[in-house]
mmCIF file as Biopython writes it, N, C-alpha, C and O atoms, coordinates in Angstrom:
data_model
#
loop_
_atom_site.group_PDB
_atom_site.id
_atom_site.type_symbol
_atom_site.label_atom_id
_atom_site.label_alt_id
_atom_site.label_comp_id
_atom_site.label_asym_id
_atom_site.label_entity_id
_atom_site.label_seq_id
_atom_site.pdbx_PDB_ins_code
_atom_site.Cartn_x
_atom_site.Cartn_y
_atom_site.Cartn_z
_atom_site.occupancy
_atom_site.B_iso_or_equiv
_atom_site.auth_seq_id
_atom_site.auth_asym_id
_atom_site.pdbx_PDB_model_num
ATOM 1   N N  . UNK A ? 1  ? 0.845   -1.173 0.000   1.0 0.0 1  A 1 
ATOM 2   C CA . UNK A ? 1  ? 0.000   0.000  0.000   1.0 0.0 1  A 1 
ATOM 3   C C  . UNK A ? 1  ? 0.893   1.241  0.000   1.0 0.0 1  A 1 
ATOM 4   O O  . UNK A ? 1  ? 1.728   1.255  0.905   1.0 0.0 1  A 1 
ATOM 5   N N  . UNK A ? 2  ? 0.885   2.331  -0.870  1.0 0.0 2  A 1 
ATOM 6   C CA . UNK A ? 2  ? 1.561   3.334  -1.043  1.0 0.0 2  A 1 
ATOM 7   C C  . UNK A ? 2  ? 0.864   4.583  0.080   1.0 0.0 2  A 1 
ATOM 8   O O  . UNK A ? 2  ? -0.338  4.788  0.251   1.0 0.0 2  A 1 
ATOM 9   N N  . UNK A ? 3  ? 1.849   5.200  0.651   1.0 0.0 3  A 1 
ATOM 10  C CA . UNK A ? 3  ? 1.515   6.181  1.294   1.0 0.0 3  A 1 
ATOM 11  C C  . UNK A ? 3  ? 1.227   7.503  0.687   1.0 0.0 3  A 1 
ATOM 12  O O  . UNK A ? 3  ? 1.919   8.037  -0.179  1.0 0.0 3  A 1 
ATOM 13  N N  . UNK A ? 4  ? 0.098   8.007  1.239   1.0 0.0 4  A 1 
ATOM 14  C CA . UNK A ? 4  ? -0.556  9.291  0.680   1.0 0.0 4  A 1 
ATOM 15  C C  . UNK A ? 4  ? -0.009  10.394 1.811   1.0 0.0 4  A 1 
ATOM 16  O O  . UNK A ? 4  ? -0.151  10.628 3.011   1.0 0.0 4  A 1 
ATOM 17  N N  . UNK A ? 5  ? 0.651   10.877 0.742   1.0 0.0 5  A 1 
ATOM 18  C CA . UNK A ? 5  ? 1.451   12.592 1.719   1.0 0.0 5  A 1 
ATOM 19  C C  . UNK A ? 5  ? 0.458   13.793 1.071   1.0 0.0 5  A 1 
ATOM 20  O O  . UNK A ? 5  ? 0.697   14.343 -0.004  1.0 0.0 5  A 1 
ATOM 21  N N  . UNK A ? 6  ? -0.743  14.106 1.961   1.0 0.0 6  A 1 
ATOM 22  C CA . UNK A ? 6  ? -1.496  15.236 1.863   1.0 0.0 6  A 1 
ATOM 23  C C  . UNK A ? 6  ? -0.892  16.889 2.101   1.0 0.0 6  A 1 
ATOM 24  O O  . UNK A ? 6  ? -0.677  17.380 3.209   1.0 0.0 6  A 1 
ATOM 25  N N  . UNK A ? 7  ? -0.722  17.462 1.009   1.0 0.0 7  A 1 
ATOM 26  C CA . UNK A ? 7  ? -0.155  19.093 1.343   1.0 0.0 7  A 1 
ATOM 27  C C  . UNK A ? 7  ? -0.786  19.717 1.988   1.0 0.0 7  A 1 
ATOM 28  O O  . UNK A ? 7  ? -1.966  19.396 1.842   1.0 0.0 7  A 1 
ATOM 29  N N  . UNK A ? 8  ? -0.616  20.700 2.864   1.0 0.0 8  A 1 
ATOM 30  C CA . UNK A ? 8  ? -1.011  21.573 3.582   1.0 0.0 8  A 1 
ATOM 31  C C  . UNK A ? 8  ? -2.757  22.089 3.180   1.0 0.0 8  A 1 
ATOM 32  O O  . UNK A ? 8  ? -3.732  22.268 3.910   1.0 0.0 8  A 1 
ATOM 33  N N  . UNK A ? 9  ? -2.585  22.195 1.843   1.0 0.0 9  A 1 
ATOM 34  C CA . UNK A ? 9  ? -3.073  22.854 1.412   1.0 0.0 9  A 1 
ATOM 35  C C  . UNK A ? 9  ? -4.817  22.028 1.288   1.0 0.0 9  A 1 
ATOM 36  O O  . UNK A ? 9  ? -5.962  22.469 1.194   1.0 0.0 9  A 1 
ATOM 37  N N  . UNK A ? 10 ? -4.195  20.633 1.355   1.0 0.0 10 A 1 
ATOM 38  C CA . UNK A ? 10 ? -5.470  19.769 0.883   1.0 0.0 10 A 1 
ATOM 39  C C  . UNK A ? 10 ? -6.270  19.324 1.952   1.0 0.0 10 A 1 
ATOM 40  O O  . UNK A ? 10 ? -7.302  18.718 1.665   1.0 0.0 10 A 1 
ATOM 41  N N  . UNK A ? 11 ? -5.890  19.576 3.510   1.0 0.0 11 A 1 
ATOM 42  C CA . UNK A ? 11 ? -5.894  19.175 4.596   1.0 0.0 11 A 1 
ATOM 43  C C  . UNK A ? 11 ? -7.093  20.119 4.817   1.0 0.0 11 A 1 
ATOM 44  O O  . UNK A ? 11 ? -8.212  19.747 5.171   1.0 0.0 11 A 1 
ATOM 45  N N  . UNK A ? 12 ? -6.628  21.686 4.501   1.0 0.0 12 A 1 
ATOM 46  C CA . UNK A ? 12 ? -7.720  22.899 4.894   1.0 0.0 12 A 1 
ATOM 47  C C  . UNK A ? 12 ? -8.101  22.711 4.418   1.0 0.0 12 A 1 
ATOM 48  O O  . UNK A ? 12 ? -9.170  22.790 5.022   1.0 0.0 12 A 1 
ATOM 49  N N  . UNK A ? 13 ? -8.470  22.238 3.035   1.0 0.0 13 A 1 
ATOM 50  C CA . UNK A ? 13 ? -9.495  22.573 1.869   1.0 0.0 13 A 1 
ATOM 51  C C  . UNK A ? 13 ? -10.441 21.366 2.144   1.0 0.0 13 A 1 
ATOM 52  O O  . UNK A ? 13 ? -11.590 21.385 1.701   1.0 0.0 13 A 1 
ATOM 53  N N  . UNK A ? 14 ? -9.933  20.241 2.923   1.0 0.0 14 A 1 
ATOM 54  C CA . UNK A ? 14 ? -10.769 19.225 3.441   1.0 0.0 14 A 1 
ATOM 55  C C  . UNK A ? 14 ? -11.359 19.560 4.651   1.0 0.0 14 A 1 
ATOM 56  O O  . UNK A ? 14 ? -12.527 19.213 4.830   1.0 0.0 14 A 1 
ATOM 57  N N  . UNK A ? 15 ? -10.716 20.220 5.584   1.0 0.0 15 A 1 
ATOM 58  C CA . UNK A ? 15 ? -11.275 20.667 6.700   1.0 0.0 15 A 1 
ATOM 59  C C  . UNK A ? 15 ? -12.374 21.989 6.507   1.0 0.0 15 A 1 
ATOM 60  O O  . UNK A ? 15 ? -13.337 22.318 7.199   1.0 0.0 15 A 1 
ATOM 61  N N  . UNK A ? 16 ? -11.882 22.499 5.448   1.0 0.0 16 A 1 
ATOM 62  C CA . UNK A ? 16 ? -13.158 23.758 5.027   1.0 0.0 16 A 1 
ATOM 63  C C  . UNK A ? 16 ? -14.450 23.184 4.468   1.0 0.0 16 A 1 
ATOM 64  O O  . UNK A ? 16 ? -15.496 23.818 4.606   1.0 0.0 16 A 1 
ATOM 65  N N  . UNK A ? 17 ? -14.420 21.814 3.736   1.0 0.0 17 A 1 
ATOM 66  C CA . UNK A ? 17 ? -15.348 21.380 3.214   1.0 0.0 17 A 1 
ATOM 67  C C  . UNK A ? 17 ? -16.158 20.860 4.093   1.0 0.0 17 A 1 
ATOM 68  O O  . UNK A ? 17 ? -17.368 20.961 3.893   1.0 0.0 17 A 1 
ATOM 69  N N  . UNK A ? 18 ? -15.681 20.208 5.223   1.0 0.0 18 A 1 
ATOM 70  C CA . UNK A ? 18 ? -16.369 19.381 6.238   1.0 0.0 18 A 1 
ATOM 71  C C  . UNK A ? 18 ? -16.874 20.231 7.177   1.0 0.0 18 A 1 
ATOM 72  O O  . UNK A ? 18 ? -17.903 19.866 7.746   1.0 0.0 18 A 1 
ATOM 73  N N  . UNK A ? 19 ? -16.255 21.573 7.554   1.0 0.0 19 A 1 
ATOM 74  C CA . UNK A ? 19 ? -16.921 22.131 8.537   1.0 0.0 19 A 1 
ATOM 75  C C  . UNK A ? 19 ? -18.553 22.739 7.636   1.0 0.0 19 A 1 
ATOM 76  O O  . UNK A ? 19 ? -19.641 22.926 8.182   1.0 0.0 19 A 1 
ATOM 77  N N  . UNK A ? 20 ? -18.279 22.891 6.447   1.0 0.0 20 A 1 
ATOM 78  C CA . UNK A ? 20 ? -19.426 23.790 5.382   1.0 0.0 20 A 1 
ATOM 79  C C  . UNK A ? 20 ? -20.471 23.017 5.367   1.0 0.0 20 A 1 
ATOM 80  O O  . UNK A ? 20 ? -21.551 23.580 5.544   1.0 0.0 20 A 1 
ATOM 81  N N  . UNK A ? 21 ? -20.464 21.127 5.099   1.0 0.0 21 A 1 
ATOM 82  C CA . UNK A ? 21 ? -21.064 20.124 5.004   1.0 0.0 21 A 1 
ATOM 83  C C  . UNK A ? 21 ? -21.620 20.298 7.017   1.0 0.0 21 A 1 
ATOM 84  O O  . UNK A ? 21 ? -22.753 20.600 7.391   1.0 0.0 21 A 1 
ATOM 85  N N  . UNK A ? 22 ? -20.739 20.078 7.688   1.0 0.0 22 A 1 
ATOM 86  C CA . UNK A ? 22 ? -21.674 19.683 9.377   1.0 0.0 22 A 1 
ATOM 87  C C  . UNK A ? 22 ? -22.791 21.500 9.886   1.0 0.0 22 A 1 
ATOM 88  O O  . UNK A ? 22 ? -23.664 21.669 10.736  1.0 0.0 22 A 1 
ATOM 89  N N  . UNK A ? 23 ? -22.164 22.465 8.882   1.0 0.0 23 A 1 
ATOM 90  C CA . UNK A ? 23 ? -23.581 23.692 9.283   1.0 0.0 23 A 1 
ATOM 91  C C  . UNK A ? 23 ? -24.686 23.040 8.621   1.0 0.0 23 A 1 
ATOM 92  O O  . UNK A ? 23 ? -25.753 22.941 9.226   1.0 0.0 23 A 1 
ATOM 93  N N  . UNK A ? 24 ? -24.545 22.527 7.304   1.0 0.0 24 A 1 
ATOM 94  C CA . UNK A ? 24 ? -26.047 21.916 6.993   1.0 0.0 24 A 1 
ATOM 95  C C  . UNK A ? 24 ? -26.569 20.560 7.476   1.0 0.0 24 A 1 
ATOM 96  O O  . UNK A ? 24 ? -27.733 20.272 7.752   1.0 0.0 24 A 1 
ATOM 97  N N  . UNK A ? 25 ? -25.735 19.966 7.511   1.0 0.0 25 A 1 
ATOM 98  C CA . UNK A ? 25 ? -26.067 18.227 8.087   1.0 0.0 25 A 1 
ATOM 99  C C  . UNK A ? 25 ? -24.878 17.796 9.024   1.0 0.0 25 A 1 
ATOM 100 O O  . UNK A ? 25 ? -24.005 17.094 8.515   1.0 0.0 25 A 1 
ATOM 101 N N  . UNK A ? 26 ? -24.758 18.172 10.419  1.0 0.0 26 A 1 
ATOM 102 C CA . UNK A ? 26 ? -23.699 17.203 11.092  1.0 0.0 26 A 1 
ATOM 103 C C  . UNK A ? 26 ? -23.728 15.991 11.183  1.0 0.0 26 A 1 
ATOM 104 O O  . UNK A ? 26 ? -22.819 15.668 11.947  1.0 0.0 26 A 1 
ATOM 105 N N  . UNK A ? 27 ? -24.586 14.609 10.620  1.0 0.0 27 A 1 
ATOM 106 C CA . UNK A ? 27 ? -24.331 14.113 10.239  1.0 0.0 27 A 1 
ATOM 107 C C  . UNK A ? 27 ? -23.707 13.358 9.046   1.0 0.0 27 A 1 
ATOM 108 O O  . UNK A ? 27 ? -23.104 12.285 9.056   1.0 0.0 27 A 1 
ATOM 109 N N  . UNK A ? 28 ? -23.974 14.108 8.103   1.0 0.0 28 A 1 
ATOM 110 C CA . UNK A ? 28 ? -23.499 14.091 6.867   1.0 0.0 28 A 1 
ATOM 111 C C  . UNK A ? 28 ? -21.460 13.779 7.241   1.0 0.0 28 A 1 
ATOM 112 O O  . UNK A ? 28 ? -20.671 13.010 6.692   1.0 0.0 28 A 1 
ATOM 113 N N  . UNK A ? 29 ? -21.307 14.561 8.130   1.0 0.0 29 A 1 
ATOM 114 C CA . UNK A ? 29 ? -19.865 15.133 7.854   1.0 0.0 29 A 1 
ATOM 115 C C  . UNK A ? 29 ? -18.878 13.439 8.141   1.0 0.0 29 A 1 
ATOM 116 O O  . UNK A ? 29 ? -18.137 12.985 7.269   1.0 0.0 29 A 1 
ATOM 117 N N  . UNK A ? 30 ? -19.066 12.856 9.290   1.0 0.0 30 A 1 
ATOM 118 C CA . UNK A ? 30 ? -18.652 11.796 9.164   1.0 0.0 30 A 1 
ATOM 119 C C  . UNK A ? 30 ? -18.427 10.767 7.807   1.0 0.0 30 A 1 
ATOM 120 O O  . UNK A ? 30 ? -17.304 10.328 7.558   1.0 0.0 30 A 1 
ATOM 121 N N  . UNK A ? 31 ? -19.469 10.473 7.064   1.0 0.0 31 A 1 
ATOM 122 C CA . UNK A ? 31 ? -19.330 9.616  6.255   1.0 0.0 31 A 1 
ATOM 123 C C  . UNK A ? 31 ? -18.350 10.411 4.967   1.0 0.0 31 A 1 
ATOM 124 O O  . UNK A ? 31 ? -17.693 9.822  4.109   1.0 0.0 31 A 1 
ATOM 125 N N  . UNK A ? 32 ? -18.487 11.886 5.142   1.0 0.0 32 A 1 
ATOM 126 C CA . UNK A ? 32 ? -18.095 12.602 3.995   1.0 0.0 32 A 1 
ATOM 127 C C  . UNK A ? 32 ? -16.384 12.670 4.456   1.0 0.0 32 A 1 
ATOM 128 O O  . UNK A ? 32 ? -15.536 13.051 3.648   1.0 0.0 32 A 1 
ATOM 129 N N  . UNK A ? 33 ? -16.094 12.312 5.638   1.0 0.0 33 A 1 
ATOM 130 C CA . UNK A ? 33 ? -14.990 12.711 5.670   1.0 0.0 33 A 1 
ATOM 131 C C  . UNK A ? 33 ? -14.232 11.038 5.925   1.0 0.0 33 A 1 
ATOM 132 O O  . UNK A ? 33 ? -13.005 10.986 6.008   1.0 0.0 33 A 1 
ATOM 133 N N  . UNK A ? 34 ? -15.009 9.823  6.026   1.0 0.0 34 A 1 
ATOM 134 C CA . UNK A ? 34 ? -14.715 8.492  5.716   1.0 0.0 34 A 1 
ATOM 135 C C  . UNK A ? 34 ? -14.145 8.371  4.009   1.0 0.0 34 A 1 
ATOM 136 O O  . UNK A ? 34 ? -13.157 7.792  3.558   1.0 0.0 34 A 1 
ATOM 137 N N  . UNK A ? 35 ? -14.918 8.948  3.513   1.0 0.0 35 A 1 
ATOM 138 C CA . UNK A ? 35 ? -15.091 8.538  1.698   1.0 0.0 35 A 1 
ATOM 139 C C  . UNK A ? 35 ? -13.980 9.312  1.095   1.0 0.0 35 A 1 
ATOM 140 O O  . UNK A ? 35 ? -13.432 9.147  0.005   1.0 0.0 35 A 1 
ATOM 141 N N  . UNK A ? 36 ? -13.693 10.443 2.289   1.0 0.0 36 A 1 
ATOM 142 C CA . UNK A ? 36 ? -12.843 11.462 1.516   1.0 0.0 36 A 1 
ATOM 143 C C  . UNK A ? 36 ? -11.105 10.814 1.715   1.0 0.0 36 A 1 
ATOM 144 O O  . UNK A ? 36 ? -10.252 10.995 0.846   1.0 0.0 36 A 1 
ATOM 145 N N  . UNK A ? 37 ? -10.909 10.264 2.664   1.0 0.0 37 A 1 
ATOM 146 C CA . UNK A ? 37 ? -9.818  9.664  2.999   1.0 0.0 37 A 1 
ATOM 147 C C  . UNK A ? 37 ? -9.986  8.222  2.067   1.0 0.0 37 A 1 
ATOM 148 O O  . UNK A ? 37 ? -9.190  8.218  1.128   1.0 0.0 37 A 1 
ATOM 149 N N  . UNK A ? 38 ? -10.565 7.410  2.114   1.0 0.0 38 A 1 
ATOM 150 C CA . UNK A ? 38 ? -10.895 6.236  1.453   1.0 0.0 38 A 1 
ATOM 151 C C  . UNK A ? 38 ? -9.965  6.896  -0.040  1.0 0.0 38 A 1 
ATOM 152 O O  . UNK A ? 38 ? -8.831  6.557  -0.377  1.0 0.0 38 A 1 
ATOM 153 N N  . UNK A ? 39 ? -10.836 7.870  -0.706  1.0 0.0 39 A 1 
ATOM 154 C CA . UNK A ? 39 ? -10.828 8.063  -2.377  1.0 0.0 39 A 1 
ATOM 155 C C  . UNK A ? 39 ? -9.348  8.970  -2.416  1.0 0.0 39 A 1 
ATOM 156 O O  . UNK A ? 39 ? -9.054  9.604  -3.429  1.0 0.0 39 A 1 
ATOM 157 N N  . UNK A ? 40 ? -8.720  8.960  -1.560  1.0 0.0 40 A 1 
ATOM 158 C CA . UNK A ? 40 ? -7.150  9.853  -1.405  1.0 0.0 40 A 1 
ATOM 159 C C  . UNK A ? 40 ? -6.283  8.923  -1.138  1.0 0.0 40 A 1 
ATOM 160 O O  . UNK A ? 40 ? -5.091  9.086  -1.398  1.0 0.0 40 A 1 
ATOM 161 N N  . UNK A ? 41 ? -6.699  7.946  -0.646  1.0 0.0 41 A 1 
ATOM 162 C CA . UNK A ? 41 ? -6.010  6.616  -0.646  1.0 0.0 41 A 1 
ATOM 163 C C  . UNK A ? 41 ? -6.011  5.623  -1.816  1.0 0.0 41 A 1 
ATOM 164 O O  . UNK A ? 41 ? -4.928  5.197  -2.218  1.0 0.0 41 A 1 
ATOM 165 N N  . UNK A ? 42 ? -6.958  5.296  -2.288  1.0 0.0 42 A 1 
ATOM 166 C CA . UNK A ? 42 ? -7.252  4.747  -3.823  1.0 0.0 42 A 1 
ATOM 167 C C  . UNK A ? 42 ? -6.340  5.421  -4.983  1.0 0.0 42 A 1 
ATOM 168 O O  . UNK A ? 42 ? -5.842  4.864  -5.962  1.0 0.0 42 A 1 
ATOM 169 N N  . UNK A ? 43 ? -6.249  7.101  -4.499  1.0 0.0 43 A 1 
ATOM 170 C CA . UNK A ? 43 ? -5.850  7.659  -5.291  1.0 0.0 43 A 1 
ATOM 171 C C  . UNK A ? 43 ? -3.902  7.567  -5.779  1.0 0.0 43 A 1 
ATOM 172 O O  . UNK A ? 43 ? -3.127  7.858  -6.690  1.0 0.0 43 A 1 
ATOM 173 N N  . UNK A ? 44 ? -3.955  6.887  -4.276  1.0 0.0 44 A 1 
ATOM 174 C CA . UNK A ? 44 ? -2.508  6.781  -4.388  1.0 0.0 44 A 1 
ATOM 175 C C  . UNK A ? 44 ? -1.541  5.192  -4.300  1.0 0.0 44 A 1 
ATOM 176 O O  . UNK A ? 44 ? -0.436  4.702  -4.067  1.0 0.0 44 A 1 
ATOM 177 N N  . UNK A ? 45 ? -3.070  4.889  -4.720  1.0 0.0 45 A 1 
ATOM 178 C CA . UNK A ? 45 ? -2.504  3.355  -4.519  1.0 0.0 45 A 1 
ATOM 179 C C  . UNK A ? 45 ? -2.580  3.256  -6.419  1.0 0.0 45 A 1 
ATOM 180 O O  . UNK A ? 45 ? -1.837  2.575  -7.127  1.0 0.0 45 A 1 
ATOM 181 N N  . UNK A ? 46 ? -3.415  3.926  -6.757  1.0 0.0 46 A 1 
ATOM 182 C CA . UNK A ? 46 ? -3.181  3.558  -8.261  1.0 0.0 46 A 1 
ATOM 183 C C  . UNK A ? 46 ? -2.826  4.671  -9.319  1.0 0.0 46 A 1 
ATOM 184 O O  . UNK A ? 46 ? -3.380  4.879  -10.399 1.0 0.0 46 A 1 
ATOM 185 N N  . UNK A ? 47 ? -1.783  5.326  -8.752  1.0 0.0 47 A 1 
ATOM 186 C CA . UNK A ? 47 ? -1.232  6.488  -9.414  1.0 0.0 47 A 1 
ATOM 187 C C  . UNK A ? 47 ? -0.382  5.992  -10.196 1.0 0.0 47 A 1 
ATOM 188 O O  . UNK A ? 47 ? -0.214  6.529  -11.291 1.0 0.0 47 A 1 
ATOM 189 N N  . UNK A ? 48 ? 0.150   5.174  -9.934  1.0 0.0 48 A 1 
ATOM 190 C CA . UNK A ? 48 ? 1.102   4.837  -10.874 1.0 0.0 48 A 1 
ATOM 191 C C  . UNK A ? 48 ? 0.804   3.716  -11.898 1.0 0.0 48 A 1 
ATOM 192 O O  . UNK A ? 48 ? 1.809   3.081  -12.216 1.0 0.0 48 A 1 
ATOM 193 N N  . UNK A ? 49 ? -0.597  3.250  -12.609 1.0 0.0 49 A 1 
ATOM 194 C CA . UNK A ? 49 ? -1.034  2.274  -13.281 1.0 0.0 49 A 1 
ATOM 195 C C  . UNK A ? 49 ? -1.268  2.632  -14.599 1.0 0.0 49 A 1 
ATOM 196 O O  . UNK A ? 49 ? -1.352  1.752  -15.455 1.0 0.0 49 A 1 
ATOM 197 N N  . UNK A ? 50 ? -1.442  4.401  -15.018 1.0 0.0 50 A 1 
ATOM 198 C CA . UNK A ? 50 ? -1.618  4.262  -16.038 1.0 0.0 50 A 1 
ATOM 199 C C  . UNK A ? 50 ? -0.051  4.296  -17.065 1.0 0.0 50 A 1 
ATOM 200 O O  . UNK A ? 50 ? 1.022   3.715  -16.908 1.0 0.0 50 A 1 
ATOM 201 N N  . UNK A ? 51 ? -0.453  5.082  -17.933 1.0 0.0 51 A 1 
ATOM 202 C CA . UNK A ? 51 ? 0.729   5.029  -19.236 1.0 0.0 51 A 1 
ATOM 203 C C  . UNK A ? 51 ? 1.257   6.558  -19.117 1.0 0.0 51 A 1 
ATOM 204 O O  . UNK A ? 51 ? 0.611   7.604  -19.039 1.0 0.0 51 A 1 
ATOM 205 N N  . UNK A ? 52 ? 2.574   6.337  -19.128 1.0 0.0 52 A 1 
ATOM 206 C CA . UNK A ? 52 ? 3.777   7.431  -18.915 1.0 0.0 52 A 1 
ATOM 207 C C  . UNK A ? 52 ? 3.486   8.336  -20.332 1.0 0.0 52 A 1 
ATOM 208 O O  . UNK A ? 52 ? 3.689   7.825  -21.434 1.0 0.0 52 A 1 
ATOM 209 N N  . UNK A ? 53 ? 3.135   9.323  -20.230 1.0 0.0 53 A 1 
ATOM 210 C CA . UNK A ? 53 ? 3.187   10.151 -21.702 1.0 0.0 53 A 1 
ATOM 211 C C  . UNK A ? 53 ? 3.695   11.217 -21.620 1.0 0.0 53 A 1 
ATOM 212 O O  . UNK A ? 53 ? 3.190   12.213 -21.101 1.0 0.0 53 A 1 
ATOM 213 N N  . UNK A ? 54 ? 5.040   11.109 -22.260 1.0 0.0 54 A 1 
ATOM 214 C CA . UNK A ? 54 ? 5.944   12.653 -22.216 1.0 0.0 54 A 1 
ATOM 215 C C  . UNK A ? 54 ? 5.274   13.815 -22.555 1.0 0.0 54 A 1 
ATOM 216 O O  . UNK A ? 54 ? 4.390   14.115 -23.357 1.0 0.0 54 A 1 
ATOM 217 N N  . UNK A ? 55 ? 6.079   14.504 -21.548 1.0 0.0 55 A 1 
ATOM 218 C CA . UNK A ? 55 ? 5.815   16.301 -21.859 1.0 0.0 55 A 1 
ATOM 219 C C  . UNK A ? 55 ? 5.597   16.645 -22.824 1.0 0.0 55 A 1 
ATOM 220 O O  . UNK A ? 55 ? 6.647   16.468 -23.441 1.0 0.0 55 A 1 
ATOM 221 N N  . UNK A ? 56 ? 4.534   17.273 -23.803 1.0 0.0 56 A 1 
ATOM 222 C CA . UNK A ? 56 ? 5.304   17.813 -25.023 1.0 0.0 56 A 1 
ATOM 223 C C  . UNK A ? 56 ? 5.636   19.788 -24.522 1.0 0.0 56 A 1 
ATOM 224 O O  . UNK A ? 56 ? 5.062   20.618 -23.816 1.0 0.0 56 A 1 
ATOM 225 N N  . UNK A ? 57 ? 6.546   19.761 -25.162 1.0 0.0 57 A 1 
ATOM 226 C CA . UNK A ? 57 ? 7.086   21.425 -25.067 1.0 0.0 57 A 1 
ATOM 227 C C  . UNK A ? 57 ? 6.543   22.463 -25.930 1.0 0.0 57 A 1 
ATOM 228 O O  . UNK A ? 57 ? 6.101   21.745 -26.827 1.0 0.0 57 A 1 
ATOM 229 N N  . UNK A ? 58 ? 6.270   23.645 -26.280 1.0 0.0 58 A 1 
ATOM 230 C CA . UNK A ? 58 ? 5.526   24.075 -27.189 1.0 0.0 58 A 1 
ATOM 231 C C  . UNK A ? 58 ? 6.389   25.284 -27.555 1.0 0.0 58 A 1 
ATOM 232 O O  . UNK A ? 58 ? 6.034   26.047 -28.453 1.0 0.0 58 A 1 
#
């Protein structure tokens, strides 16, 4: 299993989303913040599966 290193940046933008989601539904926020880690993990377990396609330069 490959480890997912979250930037600073993705942490607030997850924590801004979840606090926005629990003013309308505090329940909601749990499962939203289960799925959100789940699909950041998936994300980095299969980053490296597709096909390498060079830069082009312009």
């Amino acid at each position: 299993m490959s480890q997912v290193n979250k930037r600073p940046q993705v942490i607030r933008d997850l924590i801004e989303l979840a606090t926005y989601i629990a003013e309308d539904n505090l329940d909601a926020t749990e499962p939203f913040s289960c799925s959100s880690r789940g699909n950041i993990q998936a994300v980095g377990e299969y980053a490296r599966d597709g096909k390498t396609v060079p830069i082009l330069k312009s």
